[in-house]
C-alpha positions in Angstrom: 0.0 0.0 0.0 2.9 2.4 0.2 3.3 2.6 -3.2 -0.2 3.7 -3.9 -0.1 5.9 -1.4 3.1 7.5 -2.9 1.7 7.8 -6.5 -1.4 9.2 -5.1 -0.1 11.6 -3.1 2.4 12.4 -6.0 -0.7 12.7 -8.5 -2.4 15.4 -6.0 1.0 17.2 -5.7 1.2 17.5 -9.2 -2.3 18.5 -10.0 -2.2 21.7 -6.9 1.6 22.4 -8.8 -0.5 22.7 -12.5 -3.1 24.6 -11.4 -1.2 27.1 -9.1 1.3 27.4 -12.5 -2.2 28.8 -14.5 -3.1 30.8 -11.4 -1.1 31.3 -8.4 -2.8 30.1 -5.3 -1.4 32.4 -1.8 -3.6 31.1 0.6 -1.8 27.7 0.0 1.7 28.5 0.0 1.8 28.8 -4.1 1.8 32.6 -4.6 4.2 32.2 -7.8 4.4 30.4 -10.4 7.7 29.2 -9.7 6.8 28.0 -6.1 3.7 25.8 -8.0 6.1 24.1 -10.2 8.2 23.5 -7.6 5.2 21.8 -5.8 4.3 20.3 -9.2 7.7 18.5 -9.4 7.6 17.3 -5.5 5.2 15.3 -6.7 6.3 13.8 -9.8 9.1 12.8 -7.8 6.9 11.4 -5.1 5.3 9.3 -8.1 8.4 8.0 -9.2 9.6 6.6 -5.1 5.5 5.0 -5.4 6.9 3.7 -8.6 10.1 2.2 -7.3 8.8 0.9 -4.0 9.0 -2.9 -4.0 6.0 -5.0 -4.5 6.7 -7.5 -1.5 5.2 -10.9 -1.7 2.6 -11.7 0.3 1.9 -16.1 0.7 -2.0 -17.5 2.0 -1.8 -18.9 5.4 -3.3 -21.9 4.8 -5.9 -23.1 2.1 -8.8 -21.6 3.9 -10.5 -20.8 0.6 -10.3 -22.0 -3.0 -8.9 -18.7 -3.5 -5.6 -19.6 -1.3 -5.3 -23.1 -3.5 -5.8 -21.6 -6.9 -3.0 -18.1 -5.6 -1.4 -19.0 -2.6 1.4 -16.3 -3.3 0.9 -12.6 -5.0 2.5 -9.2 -5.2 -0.6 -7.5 -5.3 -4.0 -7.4 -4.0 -7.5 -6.3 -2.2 -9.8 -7.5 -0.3 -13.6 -6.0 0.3 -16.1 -7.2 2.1 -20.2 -6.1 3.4 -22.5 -7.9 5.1 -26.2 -8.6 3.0 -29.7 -9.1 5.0 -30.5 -12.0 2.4 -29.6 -15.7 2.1 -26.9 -16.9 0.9 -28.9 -18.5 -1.8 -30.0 -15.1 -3.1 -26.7 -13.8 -2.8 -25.0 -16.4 -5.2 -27.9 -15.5 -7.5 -26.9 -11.7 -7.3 -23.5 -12.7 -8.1 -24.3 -13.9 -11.2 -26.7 -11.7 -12.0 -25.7 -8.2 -11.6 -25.2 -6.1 -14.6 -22.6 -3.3 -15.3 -25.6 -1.1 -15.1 -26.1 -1.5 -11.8 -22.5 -1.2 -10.0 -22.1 2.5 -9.6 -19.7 4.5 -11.8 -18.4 1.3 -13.3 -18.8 2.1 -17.3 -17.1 5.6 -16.5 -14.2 4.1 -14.6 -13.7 1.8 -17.8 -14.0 3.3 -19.7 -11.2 5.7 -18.4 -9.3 2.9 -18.4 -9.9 1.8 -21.7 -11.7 4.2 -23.7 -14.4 3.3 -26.1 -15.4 5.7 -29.2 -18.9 6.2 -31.0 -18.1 4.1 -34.2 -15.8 1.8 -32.9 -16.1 -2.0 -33.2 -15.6 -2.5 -29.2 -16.3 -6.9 -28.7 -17.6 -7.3 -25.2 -15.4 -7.5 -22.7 -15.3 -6.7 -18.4 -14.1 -3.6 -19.4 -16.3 -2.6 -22.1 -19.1 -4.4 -20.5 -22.7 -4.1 -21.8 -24.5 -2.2 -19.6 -27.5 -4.8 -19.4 -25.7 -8.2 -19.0 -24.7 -10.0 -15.9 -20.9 -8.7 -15.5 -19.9 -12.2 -14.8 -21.0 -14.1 -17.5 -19.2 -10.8 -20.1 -15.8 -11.6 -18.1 -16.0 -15.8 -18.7 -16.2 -15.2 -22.5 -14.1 -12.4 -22.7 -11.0 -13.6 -21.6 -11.3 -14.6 -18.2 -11.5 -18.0 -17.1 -13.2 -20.2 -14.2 -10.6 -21.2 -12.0 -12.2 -23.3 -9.1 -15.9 -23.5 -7.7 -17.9 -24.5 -4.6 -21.4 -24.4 -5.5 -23.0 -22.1 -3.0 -20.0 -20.4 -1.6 -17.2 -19.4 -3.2 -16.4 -18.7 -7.3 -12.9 -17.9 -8.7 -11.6 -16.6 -11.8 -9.3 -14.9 -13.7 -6.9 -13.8 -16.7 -3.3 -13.5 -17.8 -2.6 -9.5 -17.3 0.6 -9.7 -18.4 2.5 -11.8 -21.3 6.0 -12.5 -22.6 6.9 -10.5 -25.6 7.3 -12.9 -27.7 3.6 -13.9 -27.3 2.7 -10.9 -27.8 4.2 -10.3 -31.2 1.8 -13.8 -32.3 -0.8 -13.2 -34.5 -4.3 -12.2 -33.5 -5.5 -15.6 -34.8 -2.2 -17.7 -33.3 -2.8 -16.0 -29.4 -6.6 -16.8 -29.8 -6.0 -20.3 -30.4 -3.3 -20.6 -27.9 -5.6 -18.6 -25.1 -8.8 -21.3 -26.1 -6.2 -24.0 -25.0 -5.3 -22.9 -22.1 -7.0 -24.4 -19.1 -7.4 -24.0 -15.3 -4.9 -26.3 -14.3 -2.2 -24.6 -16.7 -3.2 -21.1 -15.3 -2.5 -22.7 -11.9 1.4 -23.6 -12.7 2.4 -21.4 -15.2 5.2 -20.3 -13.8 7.7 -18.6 -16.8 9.2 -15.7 -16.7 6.9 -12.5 -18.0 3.6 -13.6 -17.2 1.2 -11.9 -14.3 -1.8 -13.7 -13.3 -4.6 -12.2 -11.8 -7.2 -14.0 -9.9 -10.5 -12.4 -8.4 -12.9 -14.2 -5.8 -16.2 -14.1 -4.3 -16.8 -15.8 -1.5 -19.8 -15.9 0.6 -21.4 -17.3 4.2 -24.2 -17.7 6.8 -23.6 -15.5 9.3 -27.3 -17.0 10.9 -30.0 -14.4 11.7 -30.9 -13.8 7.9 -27.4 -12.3 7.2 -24.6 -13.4 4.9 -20.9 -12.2 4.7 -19.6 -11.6 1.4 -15.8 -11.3 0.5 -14.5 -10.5 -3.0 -10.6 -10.6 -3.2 -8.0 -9.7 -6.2 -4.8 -11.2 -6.1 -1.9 -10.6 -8.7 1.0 -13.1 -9.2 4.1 -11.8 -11.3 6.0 -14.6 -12.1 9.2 -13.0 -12.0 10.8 -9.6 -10.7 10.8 -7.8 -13.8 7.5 -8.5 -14.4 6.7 -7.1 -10.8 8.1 -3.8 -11.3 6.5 -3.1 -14.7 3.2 -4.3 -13.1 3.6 -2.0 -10.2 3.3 1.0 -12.5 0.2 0.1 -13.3 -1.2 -1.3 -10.3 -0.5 2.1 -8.6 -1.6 4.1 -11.2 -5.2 2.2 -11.7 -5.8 0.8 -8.1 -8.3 3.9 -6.6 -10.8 3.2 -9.3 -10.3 -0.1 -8.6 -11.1 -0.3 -5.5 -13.9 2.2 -5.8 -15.4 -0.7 -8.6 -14.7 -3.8 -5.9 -16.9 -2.0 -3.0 -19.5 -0.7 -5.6 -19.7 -4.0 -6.9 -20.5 -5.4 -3.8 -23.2 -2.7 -3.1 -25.0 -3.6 -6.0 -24.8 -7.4 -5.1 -26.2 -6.7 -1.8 -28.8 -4.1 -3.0 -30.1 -6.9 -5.8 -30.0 -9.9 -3.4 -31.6 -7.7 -0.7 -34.3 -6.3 -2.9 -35.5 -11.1 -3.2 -36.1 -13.3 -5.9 -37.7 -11.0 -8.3 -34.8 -8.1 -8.7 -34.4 -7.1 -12.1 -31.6 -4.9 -12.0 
């Protein structure tokens, strides 16, 4: 968390530096222009230390979850959690079932991320998401796979985030047909140089008294240290929205599973 916390603060250093260069700010210490660049490159230097702080490795400790079998070590990772008036029944349901639509702020955060222009022949995907399908169902066919199950309480999934370069340079066609053959138990020991795995979870339980507990947790694997640093660039950069997408995501679980049976998003 350091390093998010650097690159933050950095990106909020740099932004009071720009604006105080437009139009110096005295009341908050940036009455030139050359004290609010100064400011400004603080923090870009702050960004750089979040940049450069290492990504230590974090290991399961034990195989509480499906989760801790299918990751048991990562460099990177969250974990959210709320509790839902509902069974746990419903809640699995509202898993599956929520759309894009309904998790707040989730197509502009996206789309931020990836941005998507009128015109453009966008395929489906969790982050170009239609805004009335169940979210779940657009990640397993776009590129995300079903890593382990227990009906009832816990689902995991996930995707490759990062590749060697020389898979990279295949053809469309060539890492299409490699990516179809590639199963759960070969994303579970891959373990060459230049690959990152990321792995998200749900689980859920009874907590009695008509109340469930649901946990959704991300964990990324870099499989070597290169691969680490040049993930922790991104990670950084990228992990307030998505954190902000992981609690809203459980808000509109728990709002749909909440609401019975006969939700409809």
């Amino acid at each position: 968390m350091l390093g998010v916390v650097l690159v933050d603060l950095g990106l909020a250093l740099v932004l009071a530096g720009a604006i105080g260069v437009v139009r110096p700010v005295r009341m908050v210490g940036m009455s030139t222009r050359a004290r609010a660049a100064a400011v400004a490159l603080t923090g870009a230097l702050v960004i750089a230390c979040g940049f450069l702080v290492p990504a230590p490795e974090q290991l399961a400790a034990g195989a509480d979850s499906r989760l801790d079998e299918v990751v048991p070590r990562w460099q990177f990772g969250e974990r959210h959690e709320v509790r839902i008036h509902a069974t746990p029944a419903l809640v699995g349901t509202a898993i599956r079932a929520v759309t894009a639509r309904e998790i707040a702020l989730y197509r502009v955060l996206t789309w931020l991320r990836h941005p998507r222009f009128p015109g453009r022949d966008e395929p489906a995907s969790i982050l170009a998401a239609p805004a009335g399908e169940p979210i779940l169902a657009v990640a397993l066919r776009s590129g995300f796979m079903l890593l382990d199950e227990e009906p009832g309480r816990e689902i995991v999934f996930g995707t490759l985030v990062a590749t060697p370069p020389e898979l990279r340079r295949l053809p469309a066609a060539e890492r299409e047909r490699l990516r179809a053959g590639f199963d759960a138990e070969r994303f579970r020991t891959l373990a060459g140089p230049g690959y990152a795995k990321a792995v998200m979870s749900f689980r859920w339980s009874d907590e009695g008294g008509g109340w469930t507990r649901l946990v959704t947790e991300t964990r990324v694997f870099a499989t070597d240290a290169a691969t680490a640093r040049r993930f922790a660039v991104y990670w950084r950069l990228i992990y307030p929205g998505s954190s902000w997408i992981r609690r809203a995501w459980l808000a509109a679980i728990r709002t749909r599973a909440e609401a019975g049976p006969d939700a409809d998003g």
